[in-house]
mmCIF file of the N, C-alpha and C atoms, coordinates in Angstrom:
data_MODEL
# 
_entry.id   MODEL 
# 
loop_
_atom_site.group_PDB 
_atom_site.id 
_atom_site.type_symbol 
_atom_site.label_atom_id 
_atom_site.label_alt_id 
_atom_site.label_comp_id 
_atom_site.label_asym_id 
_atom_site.label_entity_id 
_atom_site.label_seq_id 
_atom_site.pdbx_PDB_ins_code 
_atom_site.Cartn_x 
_atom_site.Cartn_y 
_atom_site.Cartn_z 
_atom_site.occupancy 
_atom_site.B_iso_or_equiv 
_atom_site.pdbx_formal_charge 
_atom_site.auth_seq_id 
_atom_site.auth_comp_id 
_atom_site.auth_asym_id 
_atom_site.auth_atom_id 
_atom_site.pdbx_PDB_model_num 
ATOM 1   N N  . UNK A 1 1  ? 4.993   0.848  -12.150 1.00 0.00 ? 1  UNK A N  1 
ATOM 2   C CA . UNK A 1 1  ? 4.141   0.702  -10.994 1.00 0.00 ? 1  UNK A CA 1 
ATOM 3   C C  . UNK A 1 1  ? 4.322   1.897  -10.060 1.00 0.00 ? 1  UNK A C  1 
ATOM 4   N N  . UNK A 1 2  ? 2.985   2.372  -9.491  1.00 0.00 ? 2  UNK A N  1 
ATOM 5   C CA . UNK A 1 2  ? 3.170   3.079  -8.436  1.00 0.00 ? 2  UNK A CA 1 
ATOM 6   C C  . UNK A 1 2  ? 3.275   3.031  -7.551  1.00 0.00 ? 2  UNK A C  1 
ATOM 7   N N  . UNK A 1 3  ? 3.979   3.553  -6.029  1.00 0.00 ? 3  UNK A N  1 
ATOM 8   C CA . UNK A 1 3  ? 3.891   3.060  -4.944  1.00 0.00 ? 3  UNK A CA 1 
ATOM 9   C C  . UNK A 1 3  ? 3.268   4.038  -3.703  1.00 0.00 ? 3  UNK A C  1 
ATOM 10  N N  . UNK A 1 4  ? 2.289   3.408  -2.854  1.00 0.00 ? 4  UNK A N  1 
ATOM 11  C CA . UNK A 1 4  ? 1.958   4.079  -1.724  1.00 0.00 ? 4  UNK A CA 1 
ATOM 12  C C  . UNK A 1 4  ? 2.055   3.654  -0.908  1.00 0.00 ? 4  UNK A C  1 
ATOM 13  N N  . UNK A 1 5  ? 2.156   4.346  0.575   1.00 0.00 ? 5  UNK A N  1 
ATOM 14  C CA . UNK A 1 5  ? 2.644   4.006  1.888   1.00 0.00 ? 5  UNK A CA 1 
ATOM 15  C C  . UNK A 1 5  ? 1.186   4.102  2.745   1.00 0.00 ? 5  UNK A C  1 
ATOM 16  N N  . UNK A 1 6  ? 0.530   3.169  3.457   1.00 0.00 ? 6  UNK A N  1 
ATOM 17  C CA . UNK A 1 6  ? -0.639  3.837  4.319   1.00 0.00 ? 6  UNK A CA 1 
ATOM 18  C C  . UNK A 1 6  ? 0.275   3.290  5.399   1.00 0.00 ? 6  UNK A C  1 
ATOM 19  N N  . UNK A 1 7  ? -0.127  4.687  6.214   1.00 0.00 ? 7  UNK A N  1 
ATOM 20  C CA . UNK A 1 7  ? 0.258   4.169  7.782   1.00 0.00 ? 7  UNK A CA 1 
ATOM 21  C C  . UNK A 1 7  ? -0.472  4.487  8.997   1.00 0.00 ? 7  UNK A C  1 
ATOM 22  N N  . UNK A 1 8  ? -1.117  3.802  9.819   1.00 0.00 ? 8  UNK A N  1 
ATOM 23  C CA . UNK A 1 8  ? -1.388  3.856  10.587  1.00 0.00 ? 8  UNK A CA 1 
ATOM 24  C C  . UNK A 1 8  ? -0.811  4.673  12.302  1.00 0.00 ? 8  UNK A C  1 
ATOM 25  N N  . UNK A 1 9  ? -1.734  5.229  12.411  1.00 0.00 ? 9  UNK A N  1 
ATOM 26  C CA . UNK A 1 9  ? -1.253  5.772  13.918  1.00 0.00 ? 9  UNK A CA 1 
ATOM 27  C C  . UNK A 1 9  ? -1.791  5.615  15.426  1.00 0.00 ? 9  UNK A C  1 
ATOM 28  N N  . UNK A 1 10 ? -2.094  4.991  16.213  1.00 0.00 ? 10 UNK A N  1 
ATOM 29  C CA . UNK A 1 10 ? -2.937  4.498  17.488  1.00 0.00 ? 10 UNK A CA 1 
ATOM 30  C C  . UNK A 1 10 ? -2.902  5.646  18.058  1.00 0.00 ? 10 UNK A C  1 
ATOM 31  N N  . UNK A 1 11 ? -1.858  6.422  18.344  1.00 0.00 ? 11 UNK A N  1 
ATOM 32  C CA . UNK A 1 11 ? -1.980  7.742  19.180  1.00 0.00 ? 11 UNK A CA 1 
ATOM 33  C C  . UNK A 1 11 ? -1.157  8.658  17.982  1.00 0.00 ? 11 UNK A C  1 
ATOM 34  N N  . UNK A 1 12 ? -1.866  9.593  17.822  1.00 0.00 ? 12 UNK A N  1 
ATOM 35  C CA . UNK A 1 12 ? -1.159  10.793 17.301  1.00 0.00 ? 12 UNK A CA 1 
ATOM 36  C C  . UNK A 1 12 ? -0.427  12.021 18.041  1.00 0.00 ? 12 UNK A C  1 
ATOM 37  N N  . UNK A 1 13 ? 0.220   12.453 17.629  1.00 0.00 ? 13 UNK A N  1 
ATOM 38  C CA . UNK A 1 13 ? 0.714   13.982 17.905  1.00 0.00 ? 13 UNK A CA 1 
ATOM 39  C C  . UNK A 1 13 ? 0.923   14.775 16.678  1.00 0.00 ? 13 UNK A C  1 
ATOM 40  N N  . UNK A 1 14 ? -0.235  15.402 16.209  1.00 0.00 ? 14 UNK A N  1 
ATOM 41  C CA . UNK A 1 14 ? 0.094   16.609 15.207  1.00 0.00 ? 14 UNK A CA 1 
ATOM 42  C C  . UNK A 1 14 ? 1.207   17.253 15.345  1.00 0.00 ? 14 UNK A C  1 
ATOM 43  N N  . UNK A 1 15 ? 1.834   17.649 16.013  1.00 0.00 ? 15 UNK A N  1 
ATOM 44  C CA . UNK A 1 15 ? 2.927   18.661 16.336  1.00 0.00 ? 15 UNK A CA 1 
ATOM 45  C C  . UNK A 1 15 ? 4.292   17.789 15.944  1.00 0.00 ? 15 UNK A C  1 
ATOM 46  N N  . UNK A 1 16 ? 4.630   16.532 16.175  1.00 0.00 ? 16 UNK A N  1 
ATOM 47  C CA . UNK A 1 16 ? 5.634   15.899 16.007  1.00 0.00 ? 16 UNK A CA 1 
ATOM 48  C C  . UNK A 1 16 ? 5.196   14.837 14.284  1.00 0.00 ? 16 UNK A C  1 
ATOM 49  N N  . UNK A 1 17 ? 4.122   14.810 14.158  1.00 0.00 ? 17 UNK A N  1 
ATOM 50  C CA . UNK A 1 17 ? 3.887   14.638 12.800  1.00 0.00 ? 17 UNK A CA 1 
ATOM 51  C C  . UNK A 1 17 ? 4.593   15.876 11.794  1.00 0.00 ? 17 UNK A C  1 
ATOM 52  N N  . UNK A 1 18 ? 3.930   16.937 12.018  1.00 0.00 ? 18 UNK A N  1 
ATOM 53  C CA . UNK A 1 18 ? 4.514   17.983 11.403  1.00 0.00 ? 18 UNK A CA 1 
ATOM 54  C C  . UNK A 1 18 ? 5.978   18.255 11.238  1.00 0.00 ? 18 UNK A C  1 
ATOM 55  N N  . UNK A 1 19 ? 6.696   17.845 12.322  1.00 0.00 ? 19 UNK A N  1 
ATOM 56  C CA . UNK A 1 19 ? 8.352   18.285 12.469  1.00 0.00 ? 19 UNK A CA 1 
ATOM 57  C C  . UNK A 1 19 ? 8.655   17.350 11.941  1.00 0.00 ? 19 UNK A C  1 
ATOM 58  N N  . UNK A 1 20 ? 7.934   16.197 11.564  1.00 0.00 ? 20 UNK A N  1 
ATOM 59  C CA . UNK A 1 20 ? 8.916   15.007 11.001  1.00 0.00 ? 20 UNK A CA 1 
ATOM 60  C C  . UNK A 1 20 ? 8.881   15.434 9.499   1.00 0.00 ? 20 UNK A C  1 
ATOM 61  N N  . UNK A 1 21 ? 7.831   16.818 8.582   1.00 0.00 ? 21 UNK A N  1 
ATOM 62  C CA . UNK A 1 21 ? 7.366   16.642 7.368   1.00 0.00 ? 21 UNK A CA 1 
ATOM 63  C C  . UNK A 1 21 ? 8.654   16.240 6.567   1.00 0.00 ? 21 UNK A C  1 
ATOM 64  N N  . UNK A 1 22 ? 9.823   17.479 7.240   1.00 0.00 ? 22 UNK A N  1 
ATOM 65  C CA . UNK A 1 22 ? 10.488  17.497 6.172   1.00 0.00 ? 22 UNK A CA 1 
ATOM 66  C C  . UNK A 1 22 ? 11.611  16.050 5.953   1.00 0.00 ? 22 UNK A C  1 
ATOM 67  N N  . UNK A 1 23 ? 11.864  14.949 7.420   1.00 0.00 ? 23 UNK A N  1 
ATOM 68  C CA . UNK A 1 23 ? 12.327  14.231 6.930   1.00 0.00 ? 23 UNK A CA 1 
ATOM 69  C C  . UNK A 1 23 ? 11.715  13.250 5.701   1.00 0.00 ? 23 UNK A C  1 
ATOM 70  N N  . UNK A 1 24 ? 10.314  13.020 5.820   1.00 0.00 ? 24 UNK A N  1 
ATOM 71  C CA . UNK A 1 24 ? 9.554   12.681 5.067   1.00 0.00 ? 24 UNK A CA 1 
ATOM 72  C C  . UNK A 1 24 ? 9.663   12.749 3.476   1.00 0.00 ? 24 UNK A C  1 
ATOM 73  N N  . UNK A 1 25 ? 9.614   14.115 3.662   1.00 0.00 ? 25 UNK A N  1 
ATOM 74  C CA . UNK A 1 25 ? 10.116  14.738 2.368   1.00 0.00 ? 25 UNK A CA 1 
ATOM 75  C C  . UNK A 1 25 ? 10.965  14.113 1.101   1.00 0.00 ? 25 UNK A C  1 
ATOM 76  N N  . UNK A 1 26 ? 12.781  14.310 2.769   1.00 0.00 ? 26 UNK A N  1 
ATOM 77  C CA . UNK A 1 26 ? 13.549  13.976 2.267   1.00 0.00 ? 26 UNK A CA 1 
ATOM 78  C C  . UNK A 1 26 ? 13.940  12.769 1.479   1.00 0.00 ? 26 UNK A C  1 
ATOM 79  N N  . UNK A 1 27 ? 12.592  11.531 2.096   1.00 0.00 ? 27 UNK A N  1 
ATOM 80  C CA . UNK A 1 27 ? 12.989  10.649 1.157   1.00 0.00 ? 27 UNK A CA 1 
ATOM 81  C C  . UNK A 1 27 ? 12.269  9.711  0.249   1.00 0.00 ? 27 UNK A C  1 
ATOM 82  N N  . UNK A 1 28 ? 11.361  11.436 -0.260  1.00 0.00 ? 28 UNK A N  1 
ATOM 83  C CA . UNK A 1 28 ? 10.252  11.284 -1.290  1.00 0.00 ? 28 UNK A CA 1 
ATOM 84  C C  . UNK A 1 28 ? 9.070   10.879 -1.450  1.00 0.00 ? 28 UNK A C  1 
ATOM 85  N N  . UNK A 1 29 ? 8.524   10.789 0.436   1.00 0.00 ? 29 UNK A N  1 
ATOM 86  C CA . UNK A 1 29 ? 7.164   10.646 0.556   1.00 0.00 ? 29 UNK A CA 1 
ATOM 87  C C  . UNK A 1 29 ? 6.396   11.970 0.616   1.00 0.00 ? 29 UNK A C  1 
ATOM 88  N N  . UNK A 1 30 ? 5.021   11.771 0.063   1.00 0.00 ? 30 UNK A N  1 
ATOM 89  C CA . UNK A 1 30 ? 4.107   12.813 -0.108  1.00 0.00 ? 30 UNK A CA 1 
ATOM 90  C C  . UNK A 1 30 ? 2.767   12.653 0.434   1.00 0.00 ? 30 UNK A C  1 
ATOM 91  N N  . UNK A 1 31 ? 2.730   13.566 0.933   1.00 0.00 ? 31 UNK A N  1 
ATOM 92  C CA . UNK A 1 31 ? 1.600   13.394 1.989   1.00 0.00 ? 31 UNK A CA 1 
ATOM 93  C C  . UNK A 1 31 ? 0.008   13.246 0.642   1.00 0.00 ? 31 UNK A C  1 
ATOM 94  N N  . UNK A 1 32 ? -0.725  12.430 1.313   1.00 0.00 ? 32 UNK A N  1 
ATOM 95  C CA . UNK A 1 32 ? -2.012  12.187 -0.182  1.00 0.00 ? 32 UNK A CA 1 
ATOM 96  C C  . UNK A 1 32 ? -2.923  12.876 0.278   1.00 0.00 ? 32 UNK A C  1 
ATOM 97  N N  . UNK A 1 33 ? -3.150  11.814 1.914   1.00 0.00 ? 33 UNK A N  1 
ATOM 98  C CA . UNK A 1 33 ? -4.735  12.253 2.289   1.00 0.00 ? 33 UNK A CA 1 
ATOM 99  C C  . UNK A 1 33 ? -4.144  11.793 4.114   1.00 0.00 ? 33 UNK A C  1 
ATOM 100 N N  . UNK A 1 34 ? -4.747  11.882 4.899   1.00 0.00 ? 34 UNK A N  1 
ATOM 101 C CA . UNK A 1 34 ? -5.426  11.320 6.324   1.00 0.00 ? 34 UNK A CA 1 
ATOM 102 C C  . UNK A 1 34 ? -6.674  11.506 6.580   1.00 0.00 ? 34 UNK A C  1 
ATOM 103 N N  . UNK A 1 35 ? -6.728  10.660 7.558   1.00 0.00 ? 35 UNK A N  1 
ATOM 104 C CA . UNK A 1 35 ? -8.355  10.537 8.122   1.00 0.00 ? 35 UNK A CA 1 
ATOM 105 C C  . UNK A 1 35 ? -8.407  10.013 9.215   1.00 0.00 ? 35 UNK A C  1 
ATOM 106 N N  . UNK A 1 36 ? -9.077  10.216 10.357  1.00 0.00 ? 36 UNK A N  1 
ATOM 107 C CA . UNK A 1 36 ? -8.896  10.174 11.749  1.00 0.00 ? 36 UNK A CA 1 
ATOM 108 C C  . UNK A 1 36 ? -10.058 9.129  12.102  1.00 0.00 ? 36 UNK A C  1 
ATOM 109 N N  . UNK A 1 37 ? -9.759  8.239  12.537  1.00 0.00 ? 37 UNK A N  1 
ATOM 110 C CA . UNK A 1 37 ? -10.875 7.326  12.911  1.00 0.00 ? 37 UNK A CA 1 
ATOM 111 C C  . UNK A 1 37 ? -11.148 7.287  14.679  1.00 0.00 ? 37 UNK A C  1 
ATOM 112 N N  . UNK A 1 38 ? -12.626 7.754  14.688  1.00 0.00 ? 38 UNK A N  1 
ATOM 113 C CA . UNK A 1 38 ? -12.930 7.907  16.200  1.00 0.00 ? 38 UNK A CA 1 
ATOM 114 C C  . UNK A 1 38 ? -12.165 9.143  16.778  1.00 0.00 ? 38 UNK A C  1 
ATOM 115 N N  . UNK A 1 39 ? -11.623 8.670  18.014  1.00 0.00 ? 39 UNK A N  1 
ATOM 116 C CA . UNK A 1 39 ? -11.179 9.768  18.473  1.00 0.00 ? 39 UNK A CA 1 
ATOM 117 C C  . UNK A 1 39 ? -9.551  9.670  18.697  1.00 0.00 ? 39 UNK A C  1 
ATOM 118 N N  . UNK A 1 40 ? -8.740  9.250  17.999  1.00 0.00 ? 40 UNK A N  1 
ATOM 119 C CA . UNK A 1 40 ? -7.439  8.813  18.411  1.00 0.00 ? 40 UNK A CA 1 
ATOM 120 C C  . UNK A 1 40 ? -6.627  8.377  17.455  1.00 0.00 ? 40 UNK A C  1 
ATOM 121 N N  . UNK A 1 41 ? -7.140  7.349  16.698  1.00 0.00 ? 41 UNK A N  1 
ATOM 122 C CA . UNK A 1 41 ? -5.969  6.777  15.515  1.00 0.00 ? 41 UNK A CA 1 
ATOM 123 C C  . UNK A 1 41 ? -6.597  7.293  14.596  1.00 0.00 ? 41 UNK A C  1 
ATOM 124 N N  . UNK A 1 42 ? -5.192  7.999  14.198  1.00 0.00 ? 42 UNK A N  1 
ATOM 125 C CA . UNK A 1 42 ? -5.009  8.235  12.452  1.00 0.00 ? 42 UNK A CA 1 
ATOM 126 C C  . UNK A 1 42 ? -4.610  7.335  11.625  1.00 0.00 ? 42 UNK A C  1 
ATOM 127 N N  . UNK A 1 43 ? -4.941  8.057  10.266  1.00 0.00 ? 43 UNK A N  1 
ATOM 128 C CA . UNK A 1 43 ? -4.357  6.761  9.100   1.00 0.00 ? 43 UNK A CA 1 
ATOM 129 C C  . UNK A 1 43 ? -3.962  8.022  7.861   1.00 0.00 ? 43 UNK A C  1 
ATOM 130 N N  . UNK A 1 44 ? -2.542  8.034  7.648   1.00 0.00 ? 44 UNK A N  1 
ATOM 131 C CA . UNK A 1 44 ? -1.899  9.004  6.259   1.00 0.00 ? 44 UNK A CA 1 
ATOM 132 C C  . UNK A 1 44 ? -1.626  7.613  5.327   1.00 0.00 ? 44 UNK A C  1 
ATOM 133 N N  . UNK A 1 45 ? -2.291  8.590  4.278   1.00 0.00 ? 45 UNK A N  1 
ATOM 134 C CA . UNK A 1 45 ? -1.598  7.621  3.177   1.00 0.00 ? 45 UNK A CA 1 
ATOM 135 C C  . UNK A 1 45 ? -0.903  8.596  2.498   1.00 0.00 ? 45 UNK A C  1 
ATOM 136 N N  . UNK A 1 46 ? 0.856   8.194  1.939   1.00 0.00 ? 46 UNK A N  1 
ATOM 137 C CA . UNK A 1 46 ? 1.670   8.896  0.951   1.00 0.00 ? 46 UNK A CA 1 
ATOM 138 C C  . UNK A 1 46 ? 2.022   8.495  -0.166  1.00 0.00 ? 46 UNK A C  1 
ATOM 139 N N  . UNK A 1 47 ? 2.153   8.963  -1.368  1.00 0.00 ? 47 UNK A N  1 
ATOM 140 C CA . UNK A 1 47 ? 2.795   8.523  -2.230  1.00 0.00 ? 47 UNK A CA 1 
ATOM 141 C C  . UNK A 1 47 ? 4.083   8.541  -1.876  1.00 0.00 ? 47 UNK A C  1 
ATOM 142 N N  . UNK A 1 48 ? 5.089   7.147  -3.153  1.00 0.00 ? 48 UNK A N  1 
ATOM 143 C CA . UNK A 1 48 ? 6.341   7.236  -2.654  1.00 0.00 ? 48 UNK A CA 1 
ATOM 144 C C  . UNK A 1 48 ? 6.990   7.040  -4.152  1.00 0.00 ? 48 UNK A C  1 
ATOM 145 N N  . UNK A 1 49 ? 8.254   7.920  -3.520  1.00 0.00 ? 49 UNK A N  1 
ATOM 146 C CA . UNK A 1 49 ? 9.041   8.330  -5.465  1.00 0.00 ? 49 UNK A CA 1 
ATOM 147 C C  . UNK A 1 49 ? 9.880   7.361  -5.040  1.00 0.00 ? 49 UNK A C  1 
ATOM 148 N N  . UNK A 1 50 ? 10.716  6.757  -3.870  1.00 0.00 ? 50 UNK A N  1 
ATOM 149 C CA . UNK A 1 50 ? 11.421  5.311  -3.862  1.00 0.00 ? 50 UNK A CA 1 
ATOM 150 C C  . UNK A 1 50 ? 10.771  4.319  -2.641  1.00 0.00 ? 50 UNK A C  1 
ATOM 151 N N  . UNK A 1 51 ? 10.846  3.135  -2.857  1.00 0.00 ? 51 UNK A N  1 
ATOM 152 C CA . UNK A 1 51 ? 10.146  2.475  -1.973  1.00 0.00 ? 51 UNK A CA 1 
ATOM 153 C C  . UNK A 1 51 ? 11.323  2.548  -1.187  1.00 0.00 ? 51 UNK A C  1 
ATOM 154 N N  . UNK A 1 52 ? 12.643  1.663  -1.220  1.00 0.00 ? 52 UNK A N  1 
ATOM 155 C CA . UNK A 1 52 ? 13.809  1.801  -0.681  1.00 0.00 ? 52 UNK A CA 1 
ATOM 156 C C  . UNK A 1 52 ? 13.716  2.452  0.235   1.00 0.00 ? 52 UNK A C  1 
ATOM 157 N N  . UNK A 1 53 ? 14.073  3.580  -0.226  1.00 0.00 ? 53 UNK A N  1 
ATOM 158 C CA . UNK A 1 53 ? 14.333  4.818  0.996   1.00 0.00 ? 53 UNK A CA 1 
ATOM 159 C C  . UNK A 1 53 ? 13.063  5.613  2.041   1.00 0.00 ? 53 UNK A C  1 
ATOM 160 N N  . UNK A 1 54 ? 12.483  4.533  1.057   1.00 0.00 ? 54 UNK A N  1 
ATOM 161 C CA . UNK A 1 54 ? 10.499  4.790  2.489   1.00 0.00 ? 54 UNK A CA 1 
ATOM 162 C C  . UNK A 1 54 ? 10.858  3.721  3.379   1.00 0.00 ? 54 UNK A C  1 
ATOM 163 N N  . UNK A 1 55 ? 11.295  2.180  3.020   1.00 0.00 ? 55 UNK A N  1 
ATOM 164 C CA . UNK A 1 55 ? 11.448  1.518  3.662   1.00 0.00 ? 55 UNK A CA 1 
ATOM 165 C C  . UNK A 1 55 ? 12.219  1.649  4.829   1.00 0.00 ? 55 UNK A C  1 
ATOM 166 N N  . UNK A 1 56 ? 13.655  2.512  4.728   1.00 0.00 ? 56 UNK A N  1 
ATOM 167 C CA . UNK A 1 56 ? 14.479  2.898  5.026   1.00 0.00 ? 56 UNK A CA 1 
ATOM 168 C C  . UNK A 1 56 ? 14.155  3.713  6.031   1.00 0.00 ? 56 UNK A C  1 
ATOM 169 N N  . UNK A 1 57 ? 13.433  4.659  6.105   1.00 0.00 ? 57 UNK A N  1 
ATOM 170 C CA . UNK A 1 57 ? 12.586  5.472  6.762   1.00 0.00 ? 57 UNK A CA 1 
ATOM 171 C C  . UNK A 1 57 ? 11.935  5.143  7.639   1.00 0.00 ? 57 UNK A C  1 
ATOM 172 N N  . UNK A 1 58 ? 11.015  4.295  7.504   1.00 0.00 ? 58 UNK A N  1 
ATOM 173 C CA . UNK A 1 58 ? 10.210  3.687  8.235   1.00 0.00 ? 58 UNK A CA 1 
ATOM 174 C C  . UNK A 1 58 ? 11.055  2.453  9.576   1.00 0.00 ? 58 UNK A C  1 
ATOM 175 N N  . UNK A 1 59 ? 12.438  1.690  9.214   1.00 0.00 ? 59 UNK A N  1 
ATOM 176 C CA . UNK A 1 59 ? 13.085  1.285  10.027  1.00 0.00 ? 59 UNK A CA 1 
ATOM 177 C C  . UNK A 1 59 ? 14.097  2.226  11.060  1.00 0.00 ? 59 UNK A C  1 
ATOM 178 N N  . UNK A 1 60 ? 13.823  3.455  10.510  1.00 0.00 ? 60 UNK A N  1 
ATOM 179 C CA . UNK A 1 60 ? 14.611  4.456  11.056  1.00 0.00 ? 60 UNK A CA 1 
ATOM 180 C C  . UNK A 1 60 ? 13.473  4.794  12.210  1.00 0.00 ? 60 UNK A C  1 
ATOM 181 N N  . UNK A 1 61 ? 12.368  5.022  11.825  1.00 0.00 ? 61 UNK A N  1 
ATOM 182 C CA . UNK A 1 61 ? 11.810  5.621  12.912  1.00 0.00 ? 61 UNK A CA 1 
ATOM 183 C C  . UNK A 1 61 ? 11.407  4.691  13.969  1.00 0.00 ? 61 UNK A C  1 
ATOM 184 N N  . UNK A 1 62 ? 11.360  3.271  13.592  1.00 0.00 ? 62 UNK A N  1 
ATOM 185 C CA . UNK A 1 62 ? 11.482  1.991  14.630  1.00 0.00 ? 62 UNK A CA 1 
ATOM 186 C C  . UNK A 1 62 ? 12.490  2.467  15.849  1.00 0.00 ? 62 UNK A C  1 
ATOM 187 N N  . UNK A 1 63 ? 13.637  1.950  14.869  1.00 0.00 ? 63 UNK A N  1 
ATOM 188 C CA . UNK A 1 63 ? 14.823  2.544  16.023  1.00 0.00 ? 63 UNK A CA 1 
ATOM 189 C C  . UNK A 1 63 ? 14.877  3.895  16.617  1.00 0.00 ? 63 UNK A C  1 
ATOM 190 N N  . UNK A 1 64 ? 14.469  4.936  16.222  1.00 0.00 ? 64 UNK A N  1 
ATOM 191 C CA . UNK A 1 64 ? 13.514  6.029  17.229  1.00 0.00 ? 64 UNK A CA 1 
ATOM 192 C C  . UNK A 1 64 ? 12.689  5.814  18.103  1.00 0.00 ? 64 UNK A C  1 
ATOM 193 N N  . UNK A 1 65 ? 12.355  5.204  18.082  1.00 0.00 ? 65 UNK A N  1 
ATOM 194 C CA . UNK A 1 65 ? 10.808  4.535  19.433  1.00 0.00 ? 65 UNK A CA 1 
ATOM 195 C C  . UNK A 1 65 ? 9.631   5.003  18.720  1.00 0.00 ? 65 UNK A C  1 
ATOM 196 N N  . UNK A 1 66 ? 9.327   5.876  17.536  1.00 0.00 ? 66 UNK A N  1 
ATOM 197 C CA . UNK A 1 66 ? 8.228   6.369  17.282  1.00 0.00 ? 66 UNK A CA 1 
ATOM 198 C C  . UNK A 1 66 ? 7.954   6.097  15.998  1.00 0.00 ? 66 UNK A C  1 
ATOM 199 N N  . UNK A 1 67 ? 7.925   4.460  15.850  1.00 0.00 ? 67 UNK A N  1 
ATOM 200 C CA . UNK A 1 67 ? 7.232   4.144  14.535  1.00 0.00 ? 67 UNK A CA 1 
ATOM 201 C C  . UNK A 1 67 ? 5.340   4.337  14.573  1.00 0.00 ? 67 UNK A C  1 
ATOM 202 N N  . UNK A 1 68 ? 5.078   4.075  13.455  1.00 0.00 ? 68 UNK A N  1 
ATOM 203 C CA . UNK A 1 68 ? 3.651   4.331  13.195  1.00 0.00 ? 68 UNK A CA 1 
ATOM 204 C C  . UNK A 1 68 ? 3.142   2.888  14.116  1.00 0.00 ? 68 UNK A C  1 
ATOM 205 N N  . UNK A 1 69 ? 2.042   2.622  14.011  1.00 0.00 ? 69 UNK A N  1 
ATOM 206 C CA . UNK A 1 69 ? 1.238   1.381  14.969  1.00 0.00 ? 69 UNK A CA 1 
ATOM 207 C C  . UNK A 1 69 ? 1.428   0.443  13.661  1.00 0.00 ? 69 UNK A C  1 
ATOM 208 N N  . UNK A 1 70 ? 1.309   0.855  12.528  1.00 0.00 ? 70 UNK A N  1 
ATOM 209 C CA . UNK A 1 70 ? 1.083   0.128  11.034  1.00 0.00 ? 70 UNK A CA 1 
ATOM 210 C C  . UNK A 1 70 ? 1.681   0.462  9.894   1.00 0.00 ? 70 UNK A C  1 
ATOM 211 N N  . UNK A 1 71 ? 1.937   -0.502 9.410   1.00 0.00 ? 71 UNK A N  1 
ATOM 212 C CA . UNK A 1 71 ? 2.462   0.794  8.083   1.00 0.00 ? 71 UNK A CA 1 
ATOM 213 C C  . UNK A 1 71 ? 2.259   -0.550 6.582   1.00 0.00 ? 71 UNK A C  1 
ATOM 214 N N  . UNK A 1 72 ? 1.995   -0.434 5.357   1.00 0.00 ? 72 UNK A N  1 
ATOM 215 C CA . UNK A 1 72 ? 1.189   -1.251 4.262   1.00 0.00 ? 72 UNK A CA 1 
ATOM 216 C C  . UNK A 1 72 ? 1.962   -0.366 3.089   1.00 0.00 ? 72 UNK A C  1 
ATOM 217 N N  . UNK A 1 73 ? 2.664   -1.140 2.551   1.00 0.00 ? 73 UNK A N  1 
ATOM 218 C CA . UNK A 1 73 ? 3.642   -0.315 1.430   1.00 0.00 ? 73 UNK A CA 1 
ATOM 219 C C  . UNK A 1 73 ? 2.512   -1.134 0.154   1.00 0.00 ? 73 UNK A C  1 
ATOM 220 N N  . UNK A 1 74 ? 1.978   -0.349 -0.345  1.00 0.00 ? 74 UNK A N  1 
ATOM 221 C CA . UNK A 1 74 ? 1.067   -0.424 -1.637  1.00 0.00 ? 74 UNK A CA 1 
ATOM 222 C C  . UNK A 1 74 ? 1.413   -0.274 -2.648  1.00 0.00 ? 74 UNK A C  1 
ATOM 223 N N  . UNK A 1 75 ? 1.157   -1.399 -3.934  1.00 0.00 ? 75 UNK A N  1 
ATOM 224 C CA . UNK A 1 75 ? 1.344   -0.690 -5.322  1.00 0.00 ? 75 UNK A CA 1 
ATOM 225 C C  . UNK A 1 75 ? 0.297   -1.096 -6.629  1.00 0.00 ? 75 UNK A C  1 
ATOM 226 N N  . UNK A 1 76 ? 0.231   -0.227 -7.228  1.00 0.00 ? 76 UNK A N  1 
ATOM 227 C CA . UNK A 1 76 ? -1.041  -0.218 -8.075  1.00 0.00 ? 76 UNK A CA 1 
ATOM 228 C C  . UNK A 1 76 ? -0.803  -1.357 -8.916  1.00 0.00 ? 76 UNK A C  1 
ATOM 229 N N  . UNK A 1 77 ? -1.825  -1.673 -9.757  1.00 0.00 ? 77 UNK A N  1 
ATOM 230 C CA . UNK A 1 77 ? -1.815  -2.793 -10.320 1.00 0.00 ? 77 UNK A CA 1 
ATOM 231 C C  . UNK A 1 77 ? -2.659  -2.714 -11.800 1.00 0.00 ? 77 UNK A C  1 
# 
């Protein structure tokens, strides 16, 4: 099975999206696609080489204050 991450964003900042790439990276998410709806929220979807350590990721940036608005861990079927 494959796994993807869509996540949602209510307010963006390109600039702090970007600085986060490489933690991202680090724990094997890949950027697919985004798409900006209206004028404000984004939506990235990534592939992910471990769910684990996306999951992991994603509670990390909770406890940062700057989680996504959404986030939908996907897998093909």
């Amino acid at each position: 099975m494959t796994h993807q991450l869509l996540l949602r964003f209510d307010s963006f900042d390109p600039s702090a999206f970007d600085a986060d790439a490489e933690a991202r990276g680090q724990v094997g998410l890949t950027l697919l696609q985004m798409w900006r709806e209206g004028t404000g929220r984004h939506w990235a979807l990534f592939s992910v080489n471990d769910a684990d350590k996306a999951k992991a990721w994603l509670s990390k940036e909770a406890g940062l204050g700057h989680p996504p608005s959404a986030s939908h861990m996907l897998e093909t079927v």
